[in-house]
Structures are given as C-alpha cells and as structure tokens.
PDB file as gemmi writes it, atoms N, CA and C in Angstrom:
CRYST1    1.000    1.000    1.000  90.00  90.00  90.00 P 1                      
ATOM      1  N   UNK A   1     -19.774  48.335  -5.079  1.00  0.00           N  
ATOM      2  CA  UNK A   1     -20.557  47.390  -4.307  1.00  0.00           C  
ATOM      3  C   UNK A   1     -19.665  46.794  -3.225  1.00  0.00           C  
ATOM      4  N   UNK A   2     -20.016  46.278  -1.925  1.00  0.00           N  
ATOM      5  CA  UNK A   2     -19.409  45.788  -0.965  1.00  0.00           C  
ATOM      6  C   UNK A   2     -20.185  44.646  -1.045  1.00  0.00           C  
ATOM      7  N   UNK A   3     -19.464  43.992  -0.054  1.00  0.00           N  
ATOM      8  CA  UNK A   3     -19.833  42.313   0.145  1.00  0.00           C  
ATOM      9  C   UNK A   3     -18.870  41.773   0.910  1.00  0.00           C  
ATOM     10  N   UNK A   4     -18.789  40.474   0.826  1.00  0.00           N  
ATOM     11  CA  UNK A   4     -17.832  39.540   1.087  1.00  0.00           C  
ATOM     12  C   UNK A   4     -16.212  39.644   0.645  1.00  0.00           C  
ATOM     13  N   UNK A   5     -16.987  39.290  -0.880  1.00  0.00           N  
ATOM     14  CA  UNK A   5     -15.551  39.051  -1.746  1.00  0.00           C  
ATOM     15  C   UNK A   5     -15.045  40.690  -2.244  1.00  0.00           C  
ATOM     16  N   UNK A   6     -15.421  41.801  -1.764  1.00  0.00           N  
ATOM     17  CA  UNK A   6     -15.147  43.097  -1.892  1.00  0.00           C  
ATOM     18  C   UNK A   6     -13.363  42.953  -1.877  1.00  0.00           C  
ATOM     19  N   UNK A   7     -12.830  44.041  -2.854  1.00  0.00           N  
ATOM     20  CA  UNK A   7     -11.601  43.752  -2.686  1.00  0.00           C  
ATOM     21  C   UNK A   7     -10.647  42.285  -3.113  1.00  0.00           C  
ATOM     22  N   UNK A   8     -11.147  41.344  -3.170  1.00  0.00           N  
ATOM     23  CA  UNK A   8     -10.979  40.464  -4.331  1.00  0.00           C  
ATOM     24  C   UNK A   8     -10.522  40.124  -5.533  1.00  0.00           C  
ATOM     25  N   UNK A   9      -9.652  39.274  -5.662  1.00  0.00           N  
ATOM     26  CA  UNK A   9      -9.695  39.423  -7.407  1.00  0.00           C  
ATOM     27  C   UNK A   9     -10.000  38.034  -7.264  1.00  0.00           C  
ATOM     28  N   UNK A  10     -11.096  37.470  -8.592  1.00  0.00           N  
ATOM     29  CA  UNK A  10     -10.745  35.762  -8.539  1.00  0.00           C  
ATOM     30  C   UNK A  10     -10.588  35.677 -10.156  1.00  0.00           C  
ATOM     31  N   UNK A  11     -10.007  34.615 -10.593  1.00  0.00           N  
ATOM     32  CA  UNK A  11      -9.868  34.470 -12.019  1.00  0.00           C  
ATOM     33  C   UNK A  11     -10.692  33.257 -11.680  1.00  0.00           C  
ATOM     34  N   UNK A  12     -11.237  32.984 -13.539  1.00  0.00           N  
ATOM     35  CA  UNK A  12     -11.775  32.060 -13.774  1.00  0.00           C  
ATOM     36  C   UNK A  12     -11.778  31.402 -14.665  1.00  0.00           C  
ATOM     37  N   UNK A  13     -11.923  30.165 -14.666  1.00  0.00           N  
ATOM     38  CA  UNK A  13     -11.298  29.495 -16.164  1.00  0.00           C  
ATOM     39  C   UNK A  13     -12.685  29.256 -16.955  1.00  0.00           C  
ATOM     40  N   UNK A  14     -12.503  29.523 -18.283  1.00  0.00           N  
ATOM     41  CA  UNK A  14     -13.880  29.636 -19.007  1.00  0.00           C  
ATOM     42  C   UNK A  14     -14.868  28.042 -18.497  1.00  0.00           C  
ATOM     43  N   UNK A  15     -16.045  28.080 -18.406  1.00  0.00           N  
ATOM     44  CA  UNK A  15     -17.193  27.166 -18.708  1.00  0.00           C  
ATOM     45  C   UNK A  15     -18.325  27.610 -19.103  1.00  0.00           C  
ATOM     46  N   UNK A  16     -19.116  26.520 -19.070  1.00  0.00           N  
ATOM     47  CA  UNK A  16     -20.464  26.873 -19.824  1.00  0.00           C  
ATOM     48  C   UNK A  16     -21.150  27.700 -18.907  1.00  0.00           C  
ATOM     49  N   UNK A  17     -21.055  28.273 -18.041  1.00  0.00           N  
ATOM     50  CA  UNK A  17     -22.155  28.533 -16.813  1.00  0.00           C  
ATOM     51  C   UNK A  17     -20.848  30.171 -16.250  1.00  0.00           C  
ATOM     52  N   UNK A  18     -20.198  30.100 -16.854  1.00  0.00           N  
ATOM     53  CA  UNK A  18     -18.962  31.167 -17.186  1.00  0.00           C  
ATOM     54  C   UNK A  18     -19.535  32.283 -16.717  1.00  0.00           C  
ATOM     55  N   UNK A  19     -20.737  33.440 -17.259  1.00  0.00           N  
ATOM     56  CA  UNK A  19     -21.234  34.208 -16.652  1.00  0.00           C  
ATOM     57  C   UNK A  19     -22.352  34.638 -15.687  1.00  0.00           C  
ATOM     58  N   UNK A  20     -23.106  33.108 -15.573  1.00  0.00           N  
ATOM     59  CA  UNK A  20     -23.660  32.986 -14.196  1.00  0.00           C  
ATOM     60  C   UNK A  20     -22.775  32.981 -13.280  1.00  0.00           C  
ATOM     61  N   UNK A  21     -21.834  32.337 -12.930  1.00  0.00           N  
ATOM     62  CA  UNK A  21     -20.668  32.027 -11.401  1.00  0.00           C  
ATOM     63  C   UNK A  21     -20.035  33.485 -11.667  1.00  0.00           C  
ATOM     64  N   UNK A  22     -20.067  34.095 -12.637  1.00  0.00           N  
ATOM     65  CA  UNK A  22     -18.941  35.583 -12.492  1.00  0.00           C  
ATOM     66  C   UNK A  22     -19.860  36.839 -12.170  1.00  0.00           C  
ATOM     67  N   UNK A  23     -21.162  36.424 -12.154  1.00  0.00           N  
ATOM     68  CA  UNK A  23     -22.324  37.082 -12.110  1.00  0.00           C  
ATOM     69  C   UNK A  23     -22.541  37.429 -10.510  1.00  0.00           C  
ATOM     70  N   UNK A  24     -22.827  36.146 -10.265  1.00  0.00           N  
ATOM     71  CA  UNK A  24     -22.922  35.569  -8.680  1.00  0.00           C  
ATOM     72  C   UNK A  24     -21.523  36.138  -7.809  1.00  0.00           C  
ATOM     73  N   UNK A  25     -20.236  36.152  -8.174  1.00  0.00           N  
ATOM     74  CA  UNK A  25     -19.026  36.145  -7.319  1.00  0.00           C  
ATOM     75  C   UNK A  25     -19.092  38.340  -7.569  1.00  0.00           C  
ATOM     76  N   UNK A  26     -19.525  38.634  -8.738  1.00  0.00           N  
ATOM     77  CA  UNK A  26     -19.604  40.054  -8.558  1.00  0.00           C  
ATOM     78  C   UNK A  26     -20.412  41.001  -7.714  1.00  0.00           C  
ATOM     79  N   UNK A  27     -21.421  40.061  -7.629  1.00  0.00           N  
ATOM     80  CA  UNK A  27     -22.671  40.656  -6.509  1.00  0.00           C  
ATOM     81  C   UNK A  27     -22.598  40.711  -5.102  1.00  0.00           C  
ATOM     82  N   UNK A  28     -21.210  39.504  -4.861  1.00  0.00           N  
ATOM     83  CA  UNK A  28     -20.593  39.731  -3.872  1.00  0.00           C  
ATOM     84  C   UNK A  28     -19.683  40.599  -3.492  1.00  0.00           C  
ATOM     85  N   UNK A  29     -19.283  41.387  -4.583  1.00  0.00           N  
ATOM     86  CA  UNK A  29     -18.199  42.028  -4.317  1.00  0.00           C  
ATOM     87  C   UNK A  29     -16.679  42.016  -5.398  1.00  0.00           C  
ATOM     88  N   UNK A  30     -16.916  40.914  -5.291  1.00  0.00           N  
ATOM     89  CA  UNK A  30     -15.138  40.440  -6.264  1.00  0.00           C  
ATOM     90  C   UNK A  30     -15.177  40.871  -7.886  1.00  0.00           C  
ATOM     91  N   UNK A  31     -13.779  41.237  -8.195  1.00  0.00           N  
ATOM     92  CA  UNK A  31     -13.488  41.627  -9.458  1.00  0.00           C  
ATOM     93  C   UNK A  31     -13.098  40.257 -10.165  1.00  0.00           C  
ATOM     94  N   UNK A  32     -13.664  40.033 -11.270  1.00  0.00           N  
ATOM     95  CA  UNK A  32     -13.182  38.629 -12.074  1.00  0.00           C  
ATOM     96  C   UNK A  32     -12.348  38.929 -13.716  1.00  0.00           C  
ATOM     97  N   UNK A  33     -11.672  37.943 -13.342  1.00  0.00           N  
ATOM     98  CA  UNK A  33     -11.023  37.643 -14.369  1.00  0.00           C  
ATOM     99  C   UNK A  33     -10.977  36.296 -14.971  1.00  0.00           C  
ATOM    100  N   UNK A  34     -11.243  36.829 -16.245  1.00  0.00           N  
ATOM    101  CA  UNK A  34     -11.626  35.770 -16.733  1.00  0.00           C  
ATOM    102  C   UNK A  34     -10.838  35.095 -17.873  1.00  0.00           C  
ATOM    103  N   UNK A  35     -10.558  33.637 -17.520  1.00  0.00           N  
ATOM    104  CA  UNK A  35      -9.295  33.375 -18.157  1.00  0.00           C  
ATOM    105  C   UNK A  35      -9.326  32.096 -19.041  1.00  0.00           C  
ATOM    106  N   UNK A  36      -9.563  32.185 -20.481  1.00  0.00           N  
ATOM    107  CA  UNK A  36      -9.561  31.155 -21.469  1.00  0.00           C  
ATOM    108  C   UNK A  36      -8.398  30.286 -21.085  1.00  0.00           C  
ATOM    109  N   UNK A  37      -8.864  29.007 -21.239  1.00  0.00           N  
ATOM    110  CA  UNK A  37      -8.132  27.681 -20.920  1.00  0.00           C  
ATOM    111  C   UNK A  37      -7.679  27.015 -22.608  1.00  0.00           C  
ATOM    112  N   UNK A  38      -8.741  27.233 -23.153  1.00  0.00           N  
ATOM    113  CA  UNK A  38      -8.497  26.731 -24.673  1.00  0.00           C  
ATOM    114  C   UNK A  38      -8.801  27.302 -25.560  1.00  0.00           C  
ATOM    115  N   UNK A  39      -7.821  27.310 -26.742  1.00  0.00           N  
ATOM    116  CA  UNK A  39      -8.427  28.083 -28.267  1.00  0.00           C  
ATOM    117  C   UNK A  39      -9.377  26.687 -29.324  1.00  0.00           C  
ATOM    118  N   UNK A  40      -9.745  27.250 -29.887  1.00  0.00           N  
ATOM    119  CA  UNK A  40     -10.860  26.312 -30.771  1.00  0.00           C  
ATOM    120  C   UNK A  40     -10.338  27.001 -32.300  1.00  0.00           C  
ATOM    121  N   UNK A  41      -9.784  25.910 -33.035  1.00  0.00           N  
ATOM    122  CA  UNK A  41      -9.425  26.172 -34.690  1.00  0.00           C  
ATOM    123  C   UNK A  41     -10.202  25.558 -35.257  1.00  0.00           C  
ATOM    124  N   UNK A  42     -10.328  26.237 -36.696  1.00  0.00           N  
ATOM    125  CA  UNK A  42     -10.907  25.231 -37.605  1.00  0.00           C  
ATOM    126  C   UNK A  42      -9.912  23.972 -38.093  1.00  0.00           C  
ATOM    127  N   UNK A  43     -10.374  23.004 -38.850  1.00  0.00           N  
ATOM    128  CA  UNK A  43      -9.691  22.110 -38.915  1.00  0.00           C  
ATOM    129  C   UNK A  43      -8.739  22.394 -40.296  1.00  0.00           C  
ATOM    130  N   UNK A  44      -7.546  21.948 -40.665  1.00  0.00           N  
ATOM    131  CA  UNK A  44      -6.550  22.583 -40.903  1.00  0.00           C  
ATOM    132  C   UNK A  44      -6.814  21.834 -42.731  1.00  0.00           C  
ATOM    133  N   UNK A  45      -7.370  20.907 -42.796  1.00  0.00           N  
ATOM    134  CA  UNK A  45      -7.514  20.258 -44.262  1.00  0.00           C  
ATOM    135  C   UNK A  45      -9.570  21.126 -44.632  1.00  0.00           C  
ATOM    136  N   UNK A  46      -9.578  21.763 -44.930  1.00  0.00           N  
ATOM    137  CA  UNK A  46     -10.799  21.938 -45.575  1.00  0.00           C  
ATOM    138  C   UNK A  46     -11.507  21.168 -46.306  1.00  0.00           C  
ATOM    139  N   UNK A  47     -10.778  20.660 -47.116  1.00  0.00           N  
ATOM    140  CA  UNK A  47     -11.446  19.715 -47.675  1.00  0.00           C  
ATOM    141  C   UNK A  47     -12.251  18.725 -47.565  1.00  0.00           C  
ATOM    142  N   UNK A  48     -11.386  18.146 -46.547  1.00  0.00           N  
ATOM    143  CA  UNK A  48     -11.732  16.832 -45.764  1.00  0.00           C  
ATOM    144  C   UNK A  48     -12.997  17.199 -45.135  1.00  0.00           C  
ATOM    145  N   UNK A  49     -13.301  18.180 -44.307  1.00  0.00           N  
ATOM    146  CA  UNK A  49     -13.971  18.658 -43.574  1.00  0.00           C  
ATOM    147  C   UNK A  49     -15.570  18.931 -44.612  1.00  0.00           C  
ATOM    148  N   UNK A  50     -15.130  19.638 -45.808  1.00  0.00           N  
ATOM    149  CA  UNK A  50     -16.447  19.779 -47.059  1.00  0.00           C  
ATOM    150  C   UNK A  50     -16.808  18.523 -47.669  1.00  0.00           C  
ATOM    151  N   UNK A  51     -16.027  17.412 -47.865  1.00  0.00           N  
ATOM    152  CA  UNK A  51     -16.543  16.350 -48.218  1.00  0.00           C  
ATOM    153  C   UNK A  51     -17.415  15.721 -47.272  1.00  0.00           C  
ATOM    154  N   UNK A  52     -17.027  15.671 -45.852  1.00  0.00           N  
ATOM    155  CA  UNK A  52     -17.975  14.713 -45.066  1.00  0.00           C  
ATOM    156  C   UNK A  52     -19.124  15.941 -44.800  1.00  0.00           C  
ATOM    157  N   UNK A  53     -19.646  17.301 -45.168  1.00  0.00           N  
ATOM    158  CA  UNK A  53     -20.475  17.706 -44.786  1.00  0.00           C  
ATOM    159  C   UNK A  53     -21.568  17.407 -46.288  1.00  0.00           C  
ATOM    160  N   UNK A  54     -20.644  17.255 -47.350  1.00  0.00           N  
ATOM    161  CA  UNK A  54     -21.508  17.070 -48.605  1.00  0.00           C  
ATOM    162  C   UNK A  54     -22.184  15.719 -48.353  1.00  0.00           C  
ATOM    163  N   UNK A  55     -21.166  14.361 -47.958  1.00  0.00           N  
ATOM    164  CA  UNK A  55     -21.813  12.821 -47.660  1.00  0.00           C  
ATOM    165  C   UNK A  55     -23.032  13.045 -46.584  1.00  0.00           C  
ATOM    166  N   UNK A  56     -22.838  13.975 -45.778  1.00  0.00           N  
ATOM    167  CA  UNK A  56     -24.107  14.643 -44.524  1.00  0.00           C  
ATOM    168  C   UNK A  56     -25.175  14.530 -45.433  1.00  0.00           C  
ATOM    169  N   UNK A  57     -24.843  15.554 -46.144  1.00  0.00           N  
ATOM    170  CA  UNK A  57     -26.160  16.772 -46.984  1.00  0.00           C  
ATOM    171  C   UNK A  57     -26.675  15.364 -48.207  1.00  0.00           C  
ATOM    172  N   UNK A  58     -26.075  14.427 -48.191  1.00  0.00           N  
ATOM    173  CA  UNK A  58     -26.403  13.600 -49.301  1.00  0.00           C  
ATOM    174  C   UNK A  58     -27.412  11.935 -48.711  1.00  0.00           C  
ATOM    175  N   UNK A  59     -27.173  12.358 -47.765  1.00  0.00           N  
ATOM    176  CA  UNK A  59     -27.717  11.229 -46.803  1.00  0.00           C  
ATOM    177  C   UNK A  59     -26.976  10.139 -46.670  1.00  0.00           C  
ATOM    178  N   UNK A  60     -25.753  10.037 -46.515  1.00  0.00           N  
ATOM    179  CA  UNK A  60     -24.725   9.335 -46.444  1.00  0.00           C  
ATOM    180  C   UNK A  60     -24.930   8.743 -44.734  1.00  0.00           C  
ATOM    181  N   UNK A  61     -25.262   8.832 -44.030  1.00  0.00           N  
ATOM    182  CA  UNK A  61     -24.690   9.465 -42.355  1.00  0.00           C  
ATOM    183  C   UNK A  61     -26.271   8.586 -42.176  1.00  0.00           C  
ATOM    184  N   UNK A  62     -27.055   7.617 -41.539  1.00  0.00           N  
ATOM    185  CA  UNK A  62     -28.353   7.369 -40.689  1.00  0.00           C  
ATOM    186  C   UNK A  62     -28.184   8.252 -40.089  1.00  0.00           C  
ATOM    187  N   UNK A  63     -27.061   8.321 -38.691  1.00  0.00           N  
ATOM    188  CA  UNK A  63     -27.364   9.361 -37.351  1.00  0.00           C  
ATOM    189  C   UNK A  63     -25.700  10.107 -37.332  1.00  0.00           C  
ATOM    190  N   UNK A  64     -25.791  11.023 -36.983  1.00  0.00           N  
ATOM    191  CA  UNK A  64     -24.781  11.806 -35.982  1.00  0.00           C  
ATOM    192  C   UNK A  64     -25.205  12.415 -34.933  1.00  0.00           C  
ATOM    193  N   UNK A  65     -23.948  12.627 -33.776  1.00  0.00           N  
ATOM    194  CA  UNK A  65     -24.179  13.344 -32.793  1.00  0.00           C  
ATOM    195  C   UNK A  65     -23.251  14.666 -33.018  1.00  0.00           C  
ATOM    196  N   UNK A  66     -23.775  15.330 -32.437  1.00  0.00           N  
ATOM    197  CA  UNK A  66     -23.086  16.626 -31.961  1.00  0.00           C  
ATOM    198  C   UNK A  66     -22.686  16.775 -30.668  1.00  0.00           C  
ATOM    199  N   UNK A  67     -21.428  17.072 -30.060  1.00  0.00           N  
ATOM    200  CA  UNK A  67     -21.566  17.139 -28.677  1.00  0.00           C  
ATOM    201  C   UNK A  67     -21.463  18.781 -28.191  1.00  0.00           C  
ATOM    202  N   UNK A  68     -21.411  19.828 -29.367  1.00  0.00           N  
ATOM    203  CA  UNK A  68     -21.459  21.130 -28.629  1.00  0.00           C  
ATOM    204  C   UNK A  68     -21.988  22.116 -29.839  1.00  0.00           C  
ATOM    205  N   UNK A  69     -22.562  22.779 -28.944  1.00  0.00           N  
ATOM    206  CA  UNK A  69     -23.313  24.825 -30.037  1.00  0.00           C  
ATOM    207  C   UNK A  69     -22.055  24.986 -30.860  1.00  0.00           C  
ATOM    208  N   UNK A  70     -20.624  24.972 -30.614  1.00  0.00           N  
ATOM    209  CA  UNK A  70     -19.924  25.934 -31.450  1.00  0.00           C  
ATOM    210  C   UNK A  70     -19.125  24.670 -32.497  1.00  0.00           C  
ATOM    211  N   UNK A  71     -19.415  23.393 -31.909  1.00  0.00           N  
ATOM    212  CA  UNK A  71     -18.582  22.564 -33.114  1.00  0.00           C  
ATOM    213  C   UNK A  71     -20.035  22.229 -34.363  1.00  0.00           C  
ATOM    214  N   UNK A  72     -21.574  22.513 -33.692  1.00  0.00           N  
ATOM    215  CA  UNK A  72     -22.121  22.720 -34.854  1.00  0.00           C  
ATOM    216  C   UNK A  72     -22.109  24.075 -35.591  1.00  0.00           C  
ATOM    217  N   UNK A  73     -22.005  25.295 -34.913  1.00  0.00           N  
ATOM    218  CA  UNK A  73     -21.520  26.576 -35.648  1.00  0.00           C  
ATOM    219  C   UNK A  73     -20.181  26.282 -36.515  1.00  0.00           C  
ATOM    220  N   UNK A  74     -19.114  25.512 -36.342  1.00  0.00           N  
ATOM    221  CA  UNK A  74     -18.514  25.618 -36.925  1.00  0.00           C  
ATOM    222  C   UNK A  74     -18.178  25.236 -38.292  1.00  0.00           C  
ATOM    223  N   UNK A  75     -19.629  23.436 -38.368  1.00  0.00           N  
ATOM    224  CA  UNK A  75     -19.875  23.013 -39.272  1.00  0.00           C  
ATOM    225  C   UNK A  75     -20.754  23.870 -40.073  1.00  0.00           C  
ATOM    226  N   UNK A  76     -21.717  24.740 -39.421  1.00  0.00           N  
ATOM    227  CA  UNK A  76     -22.460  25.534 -40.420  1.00  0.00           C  
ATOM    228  C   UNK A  76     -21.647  26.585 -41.115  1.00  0.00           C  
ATOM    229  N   UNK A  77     -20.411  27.035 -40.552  1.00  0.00           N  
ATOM    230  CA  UNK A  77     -19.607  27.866 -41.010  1.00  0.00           C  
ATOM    231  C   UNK A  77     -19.346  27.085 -42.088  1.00  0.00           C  
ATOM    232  N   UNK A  78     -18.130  25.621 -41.939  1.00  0.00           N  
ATOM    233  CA  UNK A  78     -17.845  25.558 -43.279  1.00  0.00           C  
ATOM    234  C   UNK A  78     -18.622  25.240 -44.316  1.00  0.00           C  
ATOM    235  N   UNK A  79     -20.159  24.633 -44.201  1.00  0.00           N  
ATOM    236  CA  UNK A  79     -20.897  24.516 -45.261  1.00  0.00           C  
ATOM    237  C   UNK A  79     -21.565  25.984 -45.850  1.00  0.00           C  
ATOM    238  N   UNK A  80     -21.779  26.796 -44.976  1.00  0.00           N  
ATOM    239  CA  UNK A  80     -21.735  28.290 -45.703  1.00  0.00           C  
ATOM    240  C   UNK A  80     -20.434  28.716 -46.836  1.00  0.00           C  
ATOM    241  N   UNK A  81     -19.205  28.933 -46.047  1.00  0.00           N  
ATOM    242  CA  UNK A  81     -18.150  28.971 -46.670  1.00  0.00           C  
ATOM    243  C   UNK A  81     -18.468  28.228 -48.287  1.00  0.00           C  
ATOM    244  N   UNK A  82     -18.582  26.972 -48.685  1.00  0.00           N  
ATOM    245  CA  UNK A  82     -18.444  25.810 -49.028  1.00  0.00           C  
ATOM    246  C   UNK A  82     -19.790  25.813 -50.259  1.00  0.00           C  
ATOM    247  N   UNK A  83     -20.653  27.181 -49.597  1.00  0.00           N  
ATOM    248  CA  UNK A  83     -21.800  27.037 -50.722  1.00  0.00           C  
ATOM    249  C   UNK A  83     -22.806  25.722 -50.628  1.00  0.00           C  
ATOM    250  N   UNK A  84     -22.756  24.889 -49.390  1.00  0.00           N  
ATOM    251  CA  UNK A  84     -23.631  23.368 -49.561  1.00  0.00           C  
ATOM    252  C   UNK A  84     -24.218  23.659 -48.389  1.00  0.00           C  
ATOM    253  N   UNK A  85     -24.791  24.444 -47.546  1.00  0.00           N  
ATOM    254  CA  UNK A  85     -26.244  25.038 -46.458  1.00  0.00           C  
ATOM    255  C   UNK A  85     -27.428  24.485 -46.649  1.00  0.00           C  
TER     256      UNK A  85                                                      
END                                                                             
C-alpha cells in the first residue's frame, strides 16, 4: 500500500484505542510497531487477594469499583483458581 506514511516506521506505546490508531497509521502507509510500556502481575500474596474476594462473595463490600476489563479478569481468575466463582 502507498500513502503518506509509506516507508515509515512509527512505534507505539500500547493504549486502549491501540489498534484503531495502528489501523488508521497502516492505511496510510506506515509499518507499526508496537511497543508495551507496562507488564501487569498478579499480586504476589494470594492469599490476601482470596480472602478479600471471599469477604466480596460474602457481602462484606456495599459497593466497589473497578477501574479496568483486565484487573476484573484478573479477579475472576483468582476466584476461579480459588474455587469461590
């Protein structure tokens, strides 16, 4: 494909909108690279982490927030793990 950005390289640092803008900059032309800024671990005490999902599951908690898809995937991970889903 030709374009603009033909011949191009642009890197990009991951976001939420990550393969729309790499979508858009390819149609122009440019080769992307795409470049993680941060790793995401689980948290290093398990435990800690299965107790406050059991006080969750027990109605311990009125409200929580979540502020992202993969830190609630990650809680569904450890309550899978954990046998309490």
């Amino acid at each position: 494909m030709t374009g603009p950005l033909t011949n191009r390289r642009i890197a990009l640092a991951e976001t939420r909108e990550l393969d729309l803008l790499a979508g858009m900059l390819e149609r122009e032309g440019a080769e992307i690279i795409r470049s993680p800024l941060i790793a995401i671990h689980d948290a290093p005490d398990v435990g800690l982490v299965e107790a406050w999902l059991r006080r969750l599951i027990a109605g311990h908690h009125a409200d929580i927030v979540l502020y992202t898809g993969e830190g609630v995937r990650r809680l569904v991970g450890f309550a899978e793990r954990a046998g309490v889903r």
